[in-house]
C-alpha positions as semicolon CSV with decimal commas, in nm:
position;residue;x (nm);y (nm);z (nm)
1;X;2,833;13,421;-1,305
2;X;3,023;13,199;-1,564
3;X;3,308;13,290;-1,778
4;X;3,077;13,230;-2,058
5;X;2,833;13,480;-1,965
6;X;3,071;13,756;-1,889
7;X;3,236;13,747;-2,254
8;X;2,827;13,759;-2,353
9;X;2,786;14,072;-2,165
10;X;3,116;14,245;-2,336
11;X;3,037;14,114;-2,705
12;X;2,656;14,202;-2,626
13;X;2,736;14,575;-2,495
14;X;3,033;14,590;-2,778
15;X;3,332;14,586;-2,511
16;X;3,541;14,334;-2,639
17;X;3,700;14,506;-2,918
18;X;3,941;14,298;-3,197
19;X;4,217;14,523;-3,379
20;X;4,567;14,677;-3,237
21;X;4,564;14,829;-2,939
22;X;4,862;15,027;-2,749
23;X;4,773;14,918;-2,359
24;X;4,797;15,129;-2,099
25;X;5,101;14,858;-2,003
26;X;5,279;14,943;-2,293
27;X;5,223;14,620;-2,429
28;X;5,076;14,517;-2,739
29;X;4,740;14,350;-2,807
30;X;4,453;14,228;-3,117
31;X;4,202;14,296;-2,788
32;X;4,082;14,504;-2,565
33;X;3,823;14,513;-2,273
34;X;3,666;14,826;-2,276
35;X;3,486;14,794;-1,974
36;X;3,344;15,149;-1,977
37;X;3,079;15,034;-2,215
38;X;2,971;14,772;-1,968
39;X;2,910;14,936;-1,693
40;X;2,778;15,224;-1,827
41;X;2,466;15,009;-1,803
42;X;2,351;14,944;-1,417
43;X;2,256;14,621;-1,439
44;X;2,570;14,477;-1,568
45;X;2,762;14,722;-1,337
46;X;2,552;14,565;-1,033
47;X;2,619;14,230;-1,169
48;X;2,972;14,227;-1,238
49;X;3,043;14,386;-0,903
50;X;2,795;14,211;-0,697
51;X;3,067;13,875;-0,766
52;X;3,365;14,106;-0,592
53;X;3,157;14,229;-0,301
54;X;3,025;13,854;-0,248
55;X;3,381;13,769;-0,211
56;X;3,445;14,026;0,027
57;X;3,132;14,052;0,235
58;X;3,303;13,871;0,513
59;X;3,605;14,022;0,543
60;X;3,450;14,376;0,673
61;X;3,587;14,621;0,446
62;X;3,636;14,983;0,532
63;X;3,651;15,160;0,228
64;X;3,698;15,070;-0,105
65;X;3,977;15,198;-0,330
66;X;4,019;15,220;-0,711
67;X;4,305;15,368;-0,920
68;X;4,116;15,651;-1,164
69;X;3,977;15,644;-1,412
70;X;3,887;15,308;-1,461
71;X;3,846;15,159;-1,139
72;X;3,658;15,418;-1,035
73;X;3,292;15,312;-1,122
74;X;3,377;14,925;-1,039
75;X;3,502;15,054;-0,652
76;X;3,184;15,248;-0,653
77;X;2,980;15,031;-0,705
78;X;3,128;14,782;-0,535
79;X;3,158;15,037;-0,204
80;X;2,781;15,073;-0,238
81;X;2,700;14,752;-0,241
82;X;2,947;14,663;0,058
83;X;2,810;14,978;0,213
84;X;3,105;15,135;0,303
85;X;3,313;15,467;0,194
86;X;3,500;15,493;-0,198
87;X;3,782;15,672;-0,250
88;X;4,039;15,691;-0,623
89;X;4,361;15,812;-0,615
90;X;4,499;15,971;-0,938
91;X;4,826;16,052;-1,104
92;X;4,966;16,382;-1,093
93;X;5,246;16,438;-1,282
94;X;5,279;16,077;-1,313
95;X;5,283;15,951;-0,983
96;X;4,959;15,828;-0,828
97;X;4,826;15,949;-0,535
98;X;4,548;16,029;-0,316
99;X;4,373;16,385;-0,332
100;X;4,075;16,578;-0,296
101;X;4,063;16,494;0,078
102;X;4,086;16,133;0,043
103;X;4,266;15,972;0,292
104;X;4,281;15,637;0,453
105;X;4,322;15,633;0,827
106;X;4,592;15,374;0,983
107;X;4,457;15,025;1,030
108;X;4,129;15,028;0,820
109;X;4,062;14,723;0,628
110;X;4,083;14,828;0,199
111;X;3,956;14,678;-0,077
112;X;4,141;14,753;-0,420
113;X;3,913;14,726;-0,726
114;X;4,017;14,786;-1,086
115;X;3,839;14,737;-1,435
116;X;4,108;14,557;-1,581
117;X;4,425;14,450;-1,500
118;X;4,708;14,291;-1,793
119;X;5,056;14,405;-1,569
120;X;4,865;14,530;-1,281
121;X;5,109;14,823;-1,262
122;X;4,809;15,050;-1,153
123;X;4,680;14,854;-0,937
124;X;5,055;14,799;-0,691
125;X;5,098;15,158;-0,751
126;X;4,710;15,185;-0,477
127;X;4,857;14,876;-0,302
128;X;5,133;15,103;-0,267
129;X;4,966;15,399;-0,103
130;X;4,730;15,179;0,119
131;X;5,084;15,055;0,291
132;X;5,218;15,375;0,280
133;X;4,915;15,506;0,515
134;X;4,928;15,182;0,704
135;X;4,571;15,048;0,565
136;X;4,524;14,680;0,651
137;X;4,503;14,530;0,256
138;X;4,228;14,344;0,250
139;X;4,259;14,242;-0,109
140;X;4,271;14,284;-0,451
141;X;3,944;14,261;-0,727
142;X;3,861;14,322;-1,108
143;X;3,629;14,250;-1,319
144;X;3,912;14,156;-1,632
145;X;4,237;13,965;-1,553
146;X;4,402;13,940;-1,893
147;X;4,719;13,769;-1,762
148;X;4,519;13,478;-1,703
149;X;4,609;13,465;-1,346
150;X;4,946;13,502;-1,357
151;X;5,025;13,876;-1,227
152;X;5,127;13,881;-0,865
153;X;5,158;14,214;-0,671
154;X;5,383;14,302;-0,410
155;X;5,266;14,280;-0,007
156;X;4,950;14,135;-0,097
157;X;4,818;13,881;0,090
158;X;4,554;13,709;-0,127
159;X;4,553;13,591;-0,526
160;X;4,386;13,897;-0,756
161;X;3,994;13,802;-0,717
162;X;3,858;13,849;-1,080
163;X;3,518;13,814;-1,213
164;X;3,622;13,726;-1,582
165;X;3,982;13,574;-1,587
166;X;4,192;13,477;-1,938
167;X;4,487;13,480;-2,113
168;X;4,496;13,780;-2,378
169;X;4,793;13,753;-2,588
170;X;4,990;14,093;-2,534
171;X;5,340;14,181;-2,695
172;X;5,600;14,423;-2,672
173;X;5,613;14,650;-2,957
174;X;5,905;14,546;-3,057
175;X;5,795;14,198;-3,085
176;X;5,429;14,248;-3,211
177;X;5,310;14,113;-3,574
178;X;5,059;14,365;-3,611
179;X;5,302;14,610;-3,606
180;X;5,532;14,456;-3,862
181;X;5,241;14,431;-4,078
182;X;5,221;14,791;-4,048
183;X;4,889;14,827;-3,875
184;X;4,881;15,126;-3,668
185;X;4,830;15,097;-3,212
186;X;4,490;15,292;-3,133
187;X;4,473;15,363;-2,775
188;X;4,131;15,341;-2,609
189;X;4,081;15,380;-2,270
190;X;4,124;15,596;-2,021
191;X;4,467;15,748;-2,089
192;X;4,393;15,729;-2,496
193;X;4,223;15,893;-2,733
194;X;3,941;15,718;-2,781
């Protein structure tokens, strides 16, 4: 599947929204992925996430991990069609972590999948735990890169694997235009209102 089409699928489904956003990063930016919108329908889900598991077919995966919420439905679905366990971790008061019984036993192959990655803070924060419980990394997958291929992540052994990969112009707030110009930050997503 081709850049092309994969910016089709979020304008088609309405995902690639244009206005200010506050990112979950704490970065600025005039767009954001919502990729809930996208995968709420099955076939784009199964597309989208059939490229990661291709990539990782080979590599026999465990279990797949994903930090909530937004990585949850792309692990899923990329678990299923890998055929092999899915597990989230979540933050409690701020820290992420695993719970409800997930664990990951020591030298089992994982699989990190996200939605969409601009810092990939969420993302080291898994790659974190999966050391921590002396997983085997096995990679690192998203459907969005917005840094365009430039965010690296700490003891991973492999370049991010992403289905849809660009440059979206972020800022910090105190350098943003659309926040000189007085337009007010709307956070979607997860961790937003919206």
């Amino acid at each position: 599947m081709n850049s092309d089409r994969v910016l089709a699928i979020f304008k088609e489904t309405g995902a690639l929204l244009e206005g200010h956003f506050l990112l979950t990063s704490g970065l600025h930016s005039n767009q954001y992925f919502q990729c809930a919108k996208v995968l709420q329908h099955p076939a784009h889900c199964g597309a989208l996430c059939g490229v990661i598991a291709e990539q990782f077919r080979a590599r026999a995966v465990d279990v797949v991990i994903a930090p909530a919420l937004g990585g949850i439905v792309v692990g899923q679905e990329v678990g299923r069609q890998l055929g092999v366990r899915t597990i989230f971790a979540e933050r409690k008061e701020g820290v992420m972590q695993l719970r409800r019984g997930f664990a990951i036993a020591a030298g089992e192959k994982v699989l990190v999948c996200e939605d969409v990655v601009t810092t990939g803070g969420s993302v080291q924060e898994v790659i974190n735990i999966v050391h921590e419980r002396h997983g085997v990394l096995a990679g690192v997958a998203c459907i969005v890169d917005r840094s365009g291929g430039t965010v690296r992540f700490e003891r991973a052994p492999d370049p991010l694997v992403a289905v849809l990969r660009m440059h979206a112009v972020t800022y910090t707030p105190v350098e943003c235009p659309l926040c000189a110009e007085g337009i007010p930050a709307v956070k979607p997503g997860s961790r937003g209102s919206a």
